[in-house]
C-alpha positions in Angstrom: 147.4 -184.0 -261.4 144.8 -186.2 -262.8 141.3 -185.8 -263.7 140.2 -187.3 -261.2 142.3 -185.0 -258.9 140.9 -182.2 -260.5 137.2 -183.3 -260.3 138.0 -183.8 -256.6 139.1 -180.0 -256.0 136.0 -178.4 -258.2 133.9 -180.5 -256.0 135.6 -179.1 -252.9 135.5 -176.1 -254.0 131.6 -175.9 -254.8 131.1 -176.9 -251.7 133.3 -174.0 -249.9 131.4 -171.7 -251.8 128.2 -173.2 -250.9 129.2 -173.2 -247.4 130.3 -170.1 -247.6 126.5 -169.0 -248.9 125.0 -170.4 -246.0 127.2 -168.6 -243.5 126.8 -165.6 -245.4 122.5 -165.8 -245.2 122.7 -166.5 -241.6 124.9 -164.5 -240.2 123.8 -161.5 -238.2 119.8 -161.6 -237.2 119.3 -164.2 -240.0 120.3 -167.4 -237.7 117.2 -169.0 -237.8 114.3 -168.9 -240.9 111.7 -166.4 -240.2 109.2 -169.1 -239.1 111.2 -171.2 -237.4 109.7 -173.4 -235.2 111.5 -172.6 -232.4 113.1 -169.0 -230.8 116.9 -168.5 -230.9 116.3 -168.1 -226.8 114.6 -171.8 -227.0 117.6 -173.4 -229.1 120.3 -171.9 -226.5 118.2 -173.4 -223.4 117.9 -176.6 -224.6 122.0 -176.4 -225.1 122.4 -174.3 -221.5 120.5 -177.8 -220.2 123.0 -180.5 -221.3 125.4 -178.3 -219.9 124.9 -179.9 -217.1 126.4 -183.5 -216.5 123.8 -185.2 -214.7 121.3 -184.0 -218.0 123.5 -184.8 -220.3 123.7 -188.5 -218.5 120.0 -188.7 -218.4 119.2 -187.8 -221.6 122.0 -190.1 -223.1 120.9 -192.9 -221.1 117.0 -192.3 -222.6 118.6 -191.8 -226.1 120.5 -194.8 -225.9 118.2 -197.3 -223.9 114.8 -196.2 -225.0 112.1 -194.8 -222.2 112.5 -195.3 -218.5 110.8 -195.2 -215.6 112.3 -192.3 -213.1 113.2 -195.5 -210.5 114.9 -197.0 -213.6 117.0 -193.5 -214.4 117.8 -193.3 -210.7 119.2 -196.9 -210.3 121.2 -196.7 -213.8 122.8 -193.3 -212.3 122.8 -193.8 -209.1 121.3 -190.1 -208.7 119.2 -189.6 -205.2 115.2 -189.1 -206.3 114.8 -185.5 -205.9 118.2 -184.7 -207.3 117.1 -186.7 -210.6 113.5 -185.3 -210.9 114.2 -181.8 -210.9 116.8 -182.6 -213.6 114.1 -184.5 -215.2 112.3 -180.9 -214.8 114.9 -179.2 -216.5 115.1 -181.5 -219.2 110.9 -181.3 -220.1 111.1 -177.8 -219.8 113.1 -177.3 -222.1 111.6 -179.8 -224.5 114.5 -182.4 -224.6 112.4 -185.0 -222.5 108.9 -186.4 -222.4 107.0 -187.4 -218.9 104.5 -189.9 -220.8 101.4 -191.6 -218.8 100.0 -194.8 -218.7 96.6 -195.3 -217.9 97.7 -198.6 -216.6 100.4 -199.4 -214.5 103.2 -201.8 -216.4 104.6 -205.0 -214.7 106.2 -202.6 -212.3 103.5 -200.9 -211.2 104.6 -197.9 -212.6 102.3 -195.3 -214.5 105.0 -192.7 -215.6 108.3 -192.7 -217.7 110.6 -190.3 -219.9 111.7 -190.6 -222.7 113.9 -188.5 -225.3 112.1 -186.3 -227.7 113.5 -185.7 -231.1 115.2 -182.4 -230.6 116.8 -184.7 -227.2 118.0 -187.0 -230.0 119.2 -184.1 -232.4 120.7 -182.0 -230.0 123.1 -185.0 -228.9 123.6 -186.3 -232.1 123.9 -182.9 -234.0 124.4 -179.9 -231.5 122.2 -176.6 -231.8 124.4 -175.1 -234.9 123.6 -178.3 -236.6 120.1 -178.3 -235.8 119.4 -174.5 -236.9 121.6 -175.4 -240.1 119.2 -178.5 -240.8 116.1 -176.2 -240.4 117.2 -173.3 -242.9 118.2 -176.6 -245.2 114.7 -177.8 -244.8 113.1 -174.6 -245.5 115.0 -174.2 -248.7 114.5 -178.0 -249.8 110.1 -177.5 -249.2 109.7 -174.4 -249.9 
C-alpha cells in the first residue's frame, strides 16, 4: 500500500474513534448539552410535525421559495384554507414556521406571511440527530 493509502486509513480511523467519542458522551440521558437551548420533548415535536406530508410540503415550499402569504401557500398546494392554516398552526407551534406582520399591507393587500425559521431550515436540511449533534459540537467549539 502506499503512503498515501496509509495516511488515508489513520485519517479514517481518527475519525471512527472520534465518532465513536461523541456517541459514547451522548448516549443515555447525555443527548443534548446541559443548557441546551431547546428540550429533548421540543426536538422530537418539531420531527413528529414534518411527519406529516402536507407540513413537510409547506415548510419545503417556504424553505425553498422564501416567505409566503397563506393565499400564496394554498394556491402553490392546492390545500383548502382551513386545512392549510391549522397546519400552518402546527408548524409555528412547534417553532419551524414564523406568522410575521406587516404594518402595511404589500401590493396584495396582504398584512401576514410565513416563513421558515432556522430550525425549519435545519431540520430539513439536517434532521433532529444532526441538529443535537451540531449543538454538543458548538458547545465544545465556544466553550
Amino acid at each position: 500500500m502506499t503512503d498515501s493509502g496509509n495516511a488515508y486509513e489513520i485519517g479514517d480511523s481518527n475519525n471512527r474513534m472520534a465518532e465513536s467519542e461523541r456517541s459514547t458522551r451522548r448516549s443515555g440521558n447525555e443527548l443534548l448539552p446541559e443548557h441546551s437551548v431547546l428540550r429533548l420533548e421540543e426536538y422530537l415535536a418539531m420531527q413528529r410535525s414534518i411527519g406529516n406530508e402536507t407540513r413537510f410540503r409547506v415548510l419545503n415550499l417556504l424553505v425553498e421559495e422564501g416567505a409566503q402569504s397563506a393565499r400564496e401557500l394554498r394556491d402553490r398546494l392546492g390545500v383548502e384554507s382551513n386545512v392549510l392554516h391549522y397546519h400552518l398552526d402546527e408548524l409555528v407551534d412547534v417553532g419551524l414556521v414564523e406568522n410575521r406582520k406587516r404594518k402595511e399591507p404589500d401590493t396584495d393587500g396582504l398584512y401576514s406571511y410565513y416563513r421558515a425559521t432556522s430550525l425549519g431550515e435545519g431540520i430539513l436540511e439536517h434532521g433532529v440527530r444532526e441538529l443535537m449533534a451540531q449543538e454538543w459540537d458548538a458547545i465544545e467549539e465556544y466553550s
